[in-house]
SELUM-484191 format. One line per 5 residues: number of its first residue (from 1); their letters; for each residue z, x, y of C-alpha. Coordinates in nm, 4 decimals. Layout:
BEGIN
NUM = A = Z,X,Y; ... $
END
This chain:
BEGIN
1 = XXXXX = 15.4695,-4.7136,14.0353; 15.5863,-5.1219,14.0274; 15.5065,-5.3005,13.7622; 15.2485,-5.5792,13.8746; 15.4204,-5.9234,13.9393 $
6 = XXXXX = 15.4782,-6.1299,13.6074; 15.2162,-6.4275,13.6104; 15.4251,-6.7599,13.6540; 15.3448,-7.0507,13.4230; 15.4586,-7.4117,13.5098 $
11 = XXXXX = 15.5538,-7.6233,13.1130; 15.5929,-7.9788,13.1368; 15.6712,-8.1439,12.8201; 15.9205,-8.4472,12.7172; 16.0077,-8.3032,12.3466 $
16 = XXXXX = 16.3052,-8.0501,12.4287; 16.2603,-7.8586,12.1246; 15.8929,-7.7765,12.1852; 15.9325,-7.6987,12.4983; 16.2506,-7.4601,12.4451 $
21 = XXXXX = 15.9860,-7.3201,12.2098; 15.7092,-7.2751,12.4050; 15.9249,-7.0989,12.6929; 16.1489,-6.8521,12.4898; 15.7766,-6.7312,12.3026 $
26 = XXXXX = 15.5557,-6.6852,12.6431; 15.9030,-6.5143,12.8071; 15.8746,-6.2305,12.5203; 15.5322,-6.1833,12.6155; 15.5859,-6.1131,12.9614 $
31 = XXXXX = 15.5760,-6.3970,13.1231; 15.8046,-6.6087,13.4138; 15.8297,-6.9266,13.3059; 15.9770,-7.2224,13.4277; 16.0475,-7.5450,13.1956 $
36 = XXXXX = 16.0229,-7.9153,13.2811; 16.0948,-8.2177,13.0892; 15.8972,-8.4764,13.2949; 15.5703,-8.4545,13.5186; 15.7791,-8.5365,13.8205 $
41 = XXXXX = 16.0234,-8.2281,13.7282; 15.6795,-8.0012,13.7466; 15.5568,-8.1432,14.0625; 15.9127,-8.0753,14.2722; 15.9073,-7.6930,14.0962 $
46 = XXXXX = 15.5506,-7.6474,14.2154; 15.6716,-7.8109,14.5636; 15.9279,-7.4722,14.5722; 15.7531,-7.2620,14.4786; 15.4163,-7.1371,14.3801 $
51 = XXXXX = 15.2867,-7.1038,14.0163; 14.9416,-6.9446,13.8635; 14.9498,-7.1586,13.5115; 15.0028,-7.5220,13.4870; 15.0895,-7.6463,13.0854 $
56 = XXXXX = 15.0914,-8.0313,13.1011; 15.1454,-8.2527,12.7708; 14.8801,-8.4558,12.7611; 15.1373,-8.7699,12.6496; 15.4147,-8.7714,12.8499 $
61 = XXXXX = 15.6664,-9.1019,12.9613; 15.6323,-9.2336,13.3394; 15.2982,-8.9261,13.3877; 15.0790,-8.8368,13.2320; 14.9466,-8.4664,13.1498 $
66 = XXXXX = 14.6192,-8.5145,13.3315; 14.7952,-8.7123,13.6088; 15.0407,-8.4594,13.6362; 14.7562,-8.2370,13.6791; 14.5714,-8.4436,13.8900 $
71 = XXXXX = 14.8477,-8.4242,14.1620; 14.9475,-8.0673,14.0852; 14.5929,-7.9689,14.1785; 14.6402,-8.1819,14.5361; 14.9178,-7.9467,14.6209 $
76 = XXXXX = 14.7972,-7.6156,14.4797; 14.3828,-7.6428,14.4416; 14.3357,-7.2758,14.3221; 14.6040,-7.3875,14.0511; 14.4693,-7.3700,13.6381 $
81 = XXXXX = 14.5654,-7.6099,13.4354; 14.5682,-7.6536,13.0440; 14.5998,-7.9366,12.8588; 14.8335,-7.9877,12.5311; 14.7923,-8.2587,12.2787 $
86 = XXXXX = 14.8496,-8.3289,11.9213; 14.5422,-8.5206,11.9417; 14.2258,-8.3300,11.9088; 13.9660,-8.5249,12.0131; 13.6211,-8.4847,12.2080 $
91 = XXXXX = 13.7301,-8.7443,12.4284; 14.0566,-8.5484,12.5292; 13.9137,-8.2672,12.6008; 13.6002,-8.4419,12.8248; 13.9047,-8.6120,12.9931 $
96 = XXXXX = 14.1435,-8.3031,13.0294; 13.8337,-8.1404,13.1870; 13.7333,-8.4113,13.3636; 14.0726,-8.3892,13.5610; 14.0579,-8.0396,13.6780 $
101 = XXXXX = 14.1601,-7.9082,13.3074; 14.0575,-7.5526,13.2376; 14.0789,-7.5652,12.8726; 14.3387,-7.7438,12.5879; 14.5215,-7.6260,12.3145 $
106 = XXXXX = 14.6334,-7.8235,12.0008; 14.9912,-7.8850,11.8701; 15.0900,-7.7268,11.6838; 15.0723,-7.4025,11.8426; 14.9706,-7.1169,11.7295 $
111 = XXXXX = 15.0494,-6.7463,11.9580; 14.7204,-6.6005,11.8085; 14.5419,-6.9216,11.9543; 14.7453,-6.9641,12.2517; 14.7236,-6.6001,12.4175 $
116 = XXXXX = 14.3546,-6.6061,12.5291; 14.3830,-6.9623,12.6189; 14.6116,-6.8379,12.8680; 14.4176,-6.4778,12.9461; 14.1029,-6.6536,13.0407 $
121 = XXXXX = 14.3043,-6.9396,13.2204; 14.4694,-6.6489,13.4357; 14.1866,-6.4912,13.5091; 14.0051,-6.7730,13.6696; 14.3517,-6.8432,13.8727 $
126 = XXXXX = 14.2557,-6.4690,14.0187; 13.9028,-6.5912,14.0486; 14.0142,-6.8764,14.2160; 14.2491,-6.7264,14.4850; 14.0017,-6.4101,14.5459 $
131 = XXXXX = 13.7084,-6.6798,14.6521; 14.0380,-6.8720,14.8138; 14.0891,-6.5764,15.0490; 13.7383,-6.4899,15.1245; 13.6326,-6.8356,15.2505 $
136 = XXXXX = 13.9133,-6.8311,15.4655; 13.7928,-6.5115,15.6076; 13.4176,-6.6508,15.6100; 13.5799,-6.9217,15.8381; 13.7864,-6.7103,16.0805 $
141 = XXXXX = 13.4444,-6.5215,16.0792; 13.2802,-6.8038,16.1743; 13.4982,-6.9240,16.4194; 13.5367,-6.5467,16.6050; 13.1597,-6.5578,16.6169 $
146 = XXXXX = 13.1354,-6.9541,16.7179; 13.3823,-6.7783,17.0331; 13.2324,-6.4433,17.1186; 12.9143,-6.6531,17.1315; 13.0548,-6.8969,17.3766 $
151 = XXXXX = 13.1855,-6.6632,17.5952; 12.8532,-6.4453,17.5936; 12.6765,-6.7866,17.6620; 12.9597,-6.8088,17.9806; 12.8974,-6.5052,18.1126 $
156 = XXXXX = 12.5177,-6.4779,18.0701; 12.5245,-6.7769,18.2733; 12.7654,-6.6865,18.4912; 12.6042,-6.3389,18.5473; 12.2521,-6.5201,18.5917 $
161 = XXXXX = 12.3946,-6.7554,18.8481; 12.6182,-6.4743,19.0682; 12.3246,-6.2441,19.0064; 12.0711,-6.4629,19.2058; 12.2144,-6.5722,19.5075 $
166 = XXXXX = 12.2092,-6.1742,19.6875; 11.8809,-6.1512,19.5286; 11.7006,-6.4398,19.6590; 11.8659,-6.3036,19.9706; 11.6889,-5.9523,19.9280 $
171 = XXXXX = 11.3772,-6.1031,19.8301; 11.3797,-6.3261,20.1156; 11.4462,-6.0750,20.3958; 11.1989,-5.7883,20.2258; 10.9371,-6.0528,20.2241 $
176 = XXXXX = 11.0024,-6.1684,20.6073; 11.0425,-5.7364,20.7011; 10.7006,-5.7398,20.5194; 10.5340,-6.0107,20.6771; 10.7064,-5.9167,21.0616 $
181 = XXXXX = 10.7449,-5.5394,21.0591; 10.4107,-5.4830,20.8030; 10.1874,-5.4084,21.0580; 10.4522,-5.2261,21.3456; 10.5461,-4.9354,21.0706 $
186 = XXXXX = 10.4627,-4.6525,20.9495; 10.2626,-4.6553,20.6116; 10.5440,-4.4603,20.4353; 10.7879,-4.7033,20.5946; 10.6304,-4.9897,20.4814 $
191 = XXXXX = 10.5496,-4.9348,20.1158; 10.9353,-4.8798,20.0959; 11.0081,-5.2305,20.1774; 10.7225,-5.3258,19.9630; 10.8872,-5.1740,19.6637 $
196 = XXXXX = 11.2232,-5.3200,19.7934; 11.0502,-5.6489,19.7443; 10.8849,-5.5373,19.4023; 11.2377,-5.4435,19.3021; 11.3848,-5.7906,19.3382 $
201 = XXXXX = 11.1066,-5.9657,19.1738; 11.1742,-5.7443,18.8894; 11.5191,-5.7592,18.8812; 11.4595,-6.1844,18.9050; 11.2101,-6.1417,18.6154 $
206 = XXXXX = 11.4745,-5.9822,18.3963; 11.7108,-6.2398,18.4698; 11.4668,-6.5039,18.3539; 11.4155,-6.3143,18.0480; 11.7571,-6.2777,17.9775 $
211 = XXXXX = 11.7994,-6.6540,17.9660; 11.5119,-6.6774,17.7563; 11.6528,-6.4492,17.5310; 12.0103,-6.6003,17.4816; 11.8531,-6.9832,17.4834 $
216 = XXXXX = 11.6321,-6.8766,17.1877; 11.9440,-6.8196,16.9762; 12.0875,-7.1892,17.0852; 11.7831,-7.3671,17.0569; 11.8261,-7.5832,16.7112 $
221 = XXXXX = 11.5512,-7.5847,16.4534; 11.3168,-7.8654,16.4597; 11.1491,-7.7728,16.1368; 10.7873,-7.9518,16.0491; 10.4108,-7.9103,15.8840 $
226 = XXXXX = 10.2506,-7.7025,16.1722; 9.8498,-7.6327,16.1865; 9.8808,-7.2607,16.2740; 9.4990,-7.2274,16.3547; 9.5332,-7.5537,16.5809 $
231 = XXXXX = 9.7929,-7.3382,16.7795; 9.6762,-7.0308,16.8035; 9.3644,-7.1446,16.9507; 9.5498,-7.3591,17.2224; 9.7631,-7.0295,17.3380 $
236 = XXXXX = 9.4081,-6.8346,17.3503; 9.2687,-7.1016,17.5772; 9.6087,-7.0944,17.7957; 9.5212,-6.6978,17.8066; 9.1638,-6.6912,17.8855 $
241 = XXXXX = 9.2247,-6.9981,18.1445; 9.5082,-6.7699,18.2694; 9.2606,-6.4549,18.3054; 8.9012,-6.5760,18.3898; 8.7812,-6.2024,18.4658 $
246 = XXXXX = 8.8587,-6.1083,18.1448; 8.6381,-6.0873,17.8522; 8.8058,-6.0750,17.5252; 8.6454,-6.1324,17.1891; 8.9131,-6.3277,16.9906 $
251 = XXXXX = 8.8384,-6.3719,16.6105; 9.0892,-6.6428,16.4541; 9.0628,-6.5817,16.0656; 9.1793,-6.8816,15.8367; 9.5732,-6.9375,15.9352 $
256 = XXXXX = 9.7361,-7.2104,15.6523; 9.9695,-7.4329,15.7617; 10.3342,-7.3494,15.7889; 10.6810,-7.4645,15.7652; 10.8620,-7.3955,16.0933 $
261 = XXXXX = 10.9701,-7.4946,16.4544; 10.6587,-7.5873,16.6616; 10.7702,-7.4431,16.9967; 10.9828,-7.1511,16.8770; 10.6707,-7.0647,16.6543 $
266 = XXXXX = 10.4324,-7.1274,16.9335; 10.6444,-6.8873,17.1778; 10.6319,-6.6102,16.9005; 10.1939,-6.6222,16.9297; 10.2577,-6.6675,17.2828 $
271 = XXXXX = 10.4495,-6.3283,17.3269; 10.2278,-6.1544,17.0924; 9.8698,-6.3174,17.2171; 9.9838,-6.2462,17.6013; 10.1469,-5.8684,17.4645 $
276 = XXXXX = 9.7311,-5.8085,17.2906; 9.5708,-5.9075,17.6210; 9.8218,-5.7088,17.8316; 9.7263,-5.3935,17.6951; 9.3992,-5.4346,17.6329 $
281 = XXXXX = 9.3174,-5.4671,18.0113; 9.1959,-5.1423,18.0252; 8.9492,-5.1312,17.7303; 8.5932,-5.1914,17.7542; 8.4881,-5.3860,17.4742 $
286 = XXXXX = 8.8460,-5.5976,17.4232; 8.9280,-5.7193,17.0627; 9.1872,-5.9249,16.9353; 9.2217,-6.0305,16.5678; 9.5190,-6.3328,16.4746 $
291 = XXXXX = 9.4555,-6.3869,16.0369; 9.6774,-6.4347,15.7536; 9.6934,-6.3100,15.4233; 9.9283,-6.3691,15.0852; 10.0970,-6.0532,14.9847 $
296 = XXXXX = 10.2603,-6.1182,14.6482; 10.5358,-6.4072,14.6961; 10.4788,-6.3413,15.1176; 10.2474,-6.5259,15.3834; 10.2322,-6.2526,15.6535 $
301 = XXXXX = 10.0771,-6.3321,15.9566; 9.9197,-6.0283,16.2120; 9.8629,-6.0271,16.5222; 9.5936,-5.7282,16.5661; 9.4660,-5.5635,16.9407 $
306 = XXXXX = 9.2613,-5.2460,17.0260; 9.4348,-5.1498,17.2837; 9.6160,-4.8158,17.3229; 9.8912,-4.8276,17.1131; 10.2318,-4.6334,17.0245 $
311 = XXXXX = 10.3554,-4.3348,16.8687; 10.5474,-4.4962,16.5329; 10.7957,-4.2659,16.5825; 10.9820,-4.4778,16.9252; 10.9035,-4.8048,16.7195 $
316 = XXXXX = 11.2203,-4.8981,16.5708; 11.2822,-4.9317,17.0297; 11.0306,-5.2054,17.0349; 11.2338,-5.5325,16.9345; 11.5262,-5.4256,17.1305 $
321 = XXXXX = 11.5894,-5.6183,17.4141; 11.4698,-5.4361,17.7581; 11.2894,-5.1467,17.5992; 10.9864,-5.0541,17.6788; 10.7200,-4.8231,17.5532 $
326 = XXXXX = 10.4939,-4.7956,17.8455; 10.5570,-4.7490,18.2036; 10.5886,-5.0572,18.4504; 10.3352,-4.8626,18.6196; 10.0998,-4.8191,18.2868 $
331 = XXXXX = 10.1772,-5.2024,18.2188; 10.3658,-5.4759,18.3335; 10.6488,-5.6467,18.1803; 11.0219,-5.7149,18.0931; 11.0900,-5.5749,17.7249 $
336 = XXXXX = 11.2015,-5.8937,17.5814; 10.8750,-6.0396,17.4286; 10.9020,-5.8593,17.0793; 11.3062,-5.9544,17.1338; 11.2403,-6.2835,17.1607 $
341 = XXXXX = 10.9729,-6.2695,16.7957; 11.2031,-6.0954,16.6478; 11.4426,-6.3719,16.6795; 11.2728,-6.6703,16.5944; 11.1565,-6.5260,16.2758 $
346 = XXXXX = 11.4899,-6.3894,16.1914; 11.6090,-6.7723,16.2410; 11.3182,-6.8921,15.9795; 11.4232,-6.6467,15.7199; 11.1373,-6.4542,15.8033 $
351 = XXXXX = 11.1085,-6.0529,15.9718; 10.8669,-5.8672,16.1654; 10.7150,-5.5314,16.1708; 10.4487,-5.3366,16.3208; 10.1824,-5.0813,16.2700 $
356 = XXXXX = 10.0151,-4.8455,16.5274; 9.9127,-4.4870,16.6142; 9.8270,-4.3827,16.9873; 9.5066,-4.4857,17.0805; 9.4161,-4.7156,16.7751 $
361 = XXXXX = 9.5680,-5.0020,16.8742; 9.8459,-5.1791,16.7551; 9.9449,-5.4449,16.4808; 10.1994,-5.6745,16.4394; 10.3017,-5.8739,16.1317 $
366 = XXX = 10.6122,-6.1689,16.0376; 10.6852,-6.3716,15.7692; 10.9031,-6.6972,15.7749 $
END
C-alpha cells in the first residue's frame, strides 16, 4: 500500500529564525512544508501550487496575517487558515476569525499546543473540499436535469404537434365515412368505422393529457392563503352543472384554510371530485365525502366515494401515468388524473395515498 499524501502547510512569517523553526519541527512530524518570509512570498507559492494549511503571522511588514489570509482565501476558498501572534488578545482572535481564520495559536509555540491546532484545522480542510466536490456534483446534477428536462419538454411538444396533424386527418375522414357511408353499410361495417373514430378521439385525449401532465411540472408556484371549503364547493357545482341527471349527495366536512397554489390545488379536487362522480355512475344511492382531519404534525385531506373500488394489491399502478384500473369500457378516461395529484402535491412538499377494497369504495388522502 502508498502511504497517503503528506498534508501541505503554507508558513508565512518575517522573523527567519522562527520560521526556520517552525518548518524543520512540523517536517519531523510528517509534514510538507513550504516557508515564506513575506505575505506576498505565500500568495505566489499558493499561485503554484495548491496547499491544505495556511500559517500567517498576524504582524507582518507590507501584509498583514489576516490580509494575507484574506487574499489567500480569494484564490483557494476551501483553504484553512490559522493565525499566529505574540499578542493574545480577544480582539485578535474575533479579528483572525473574522477574516476567514480557523483558529490562532500564541508565540511562543508550544508542539503539545500546536499539533491539534493543526489536526482539527486539517480536518475541516477535508470537510471543506468533500462539501467542495459534492456541490459541484449537485450542480452538474442540476444542470443534466435542467437539460434532459428541456429536451423532454422538446419532444413532448414536438411529438404532440407531429402526432396531431394524421390524426385530425383520421378523425376527420371516419367522421365524414360515418356521416356518408352510415346508413349504405352493413351494421358490422359500420361500427368499425365508428370505433375508428372512437380510436382517434382517444388517442387525441391522451395527447391532451400528456400536455397536461408535462405543463404541471413547469407551471411555477404561486403560493397563497386558500379557503379550501370555498373551492371545493365551486368544483362540486362545476360537476353537478356538468351532470344534471345525476344525483349525488355531497357532504363537505369543515376544510381549514391552506397554504398552496390556487389552481394547481384546485386541479388536484378537480381530478379527484370528477374521478368520485365517474365511478359512482353506476350506484344507486351516490355518496361523496371531501373532510379534513389533523393527524399528529399532518393536515390530510380525503377525498371519499362509494363507488366500486380496487383491489389494493394493483394500487401502487394508480399514480402512474396512463394506467388504468378499470376498463375504457367499465369507465371512461385517460390514466393521468391521479398522475397529475400526485404531482402537485409532490411540488408542495406534500404526498398522496389511497385506501380501497373492491366494492367498498375508494379513498384518497394528500398532505402539502
Amino acid at each position: 500500500m502508498t502511504d497517503p499524501p503528506k498534508a501541505r502547510l503554507l508558513i508565512a512569517d518575517d522573523e527567519p529564525a522562527q520560521l526556520r523553526a517552525l518548518c524543520d519541527t512540523l517536517q519531523d512530524q510528517g509534514y510538507d512544508v513550504l516557508g515564506c518570509a513575506s505575505g506576498a512570498q505565500a500568495l505566489a507559492a499558493l499561485q503554484r501550487a495548491p496547499f491544505d494549511l495556511l500559517l500567517a503571522d498576524l504582524m507582518m511588514p507590507g501584509m498583514s496575517g489576516i490580509e494575507l489570509l484574506r487574499a489567500a482565501l480569494t484564490i483557494d476558498p476551501t483553504l484553512v487558515g490559522i493565525i499566529m501572534t505574540g499578542e493574545g488578545t480577544i480582539g485578535t482572535a474575533v479579528e483572525a476569525m473574522q477574516s476567514g481564520a480557523l483558529d490562532y495559536i500564541l508565540k511562543p509555540f508550544k508542539l503539545s499546543a500546536v499539533l491539534p491546532v493543526l489536526g482539527r484545522a486539517l480536518t475541516m480542510r477535508r470537510l471543506r473540499r468533500e462539501n467542495a466536490a459534492l456541490q459541484q456534483r449537485v450542480h452538474e446534477h442540476a444542470a443534466e436535469l435542467e437539460s434532459t428536462n428541456r429536451e423532454l419538454d422538446a419532444f413532448t411538444r414536438s411529438a404532440s404537434h407531429d402526432l396531431r396533424s394524421p390524426l385530425n386527418a383520421v378523425l376527420g375522414f371516419s367522421s365524414l365515412l360515418v356521416a356518408e357511408l352510415g346508413p349504405k353499410v352493413p351494421v358490422e361495417q359500420r361500427n368499425w368505422m365508428v370505433q375508428v373514430e372512437q380510436a382517434a378521439r382517444q388517442m387525441s385525449e391522451l395527447i391532451d393529457a400528456l400536455m397536461r401532465l408535462s405543463h404541471v411540472g413547469k407551471q411555477t408556484l404561486n403560493v397563497q392563503k386558500v379557503d379550501v371549503g370555498e373551492l371545493v364547493r365551486g368544483v362540486v357545482d362545476e360537476l353537478r352543472q356538468a351532470h344534471p341527471q345525476r344525483s349525488v349527495t355531497v357532504r363537505i366536512g369543515e376544510l381549514p384554510e391552506a397554504t398552496a397554489d390556487l389552481q394547481l390545488l384546485r386541479q388536484v379536487f378537480v381530478n379527484l371530485l370528477s374521478n368520485a362522480f365517474k365511478y359512482t355512475r353506476r350506484v344507486a344511492e351516490a355518496e361523496i365525502e371531501v373532510r379534513a382531519e389533523q393527524r399528529g404534525p399532518e393536515r390530510v385531506f380525503s377525498v371519499r366515494d362509494n363507488g366500486p373500488g380496487f383491489d389494493m394489491t394493483r394500487a401502487e399502478r394508480l399514480f402512474h401515468a396512463f394506467q388504468r384500473l378499470h376498463t375504457l369500457d367499465e369507465f371512461e378516461g385517460s390514466g393521468v388524473g391521479l398522475s397529475i395529484v400526485q404531482r402537485v402535491v409532490q411540488r408542495h412538499g406534500g404526498r398522496v395515498w389511497a385506501q380501497s377494497a373492491p366494492g367498498a369504495g375508494a379513498s384518497f388522502f394528500f398532505t402539502l
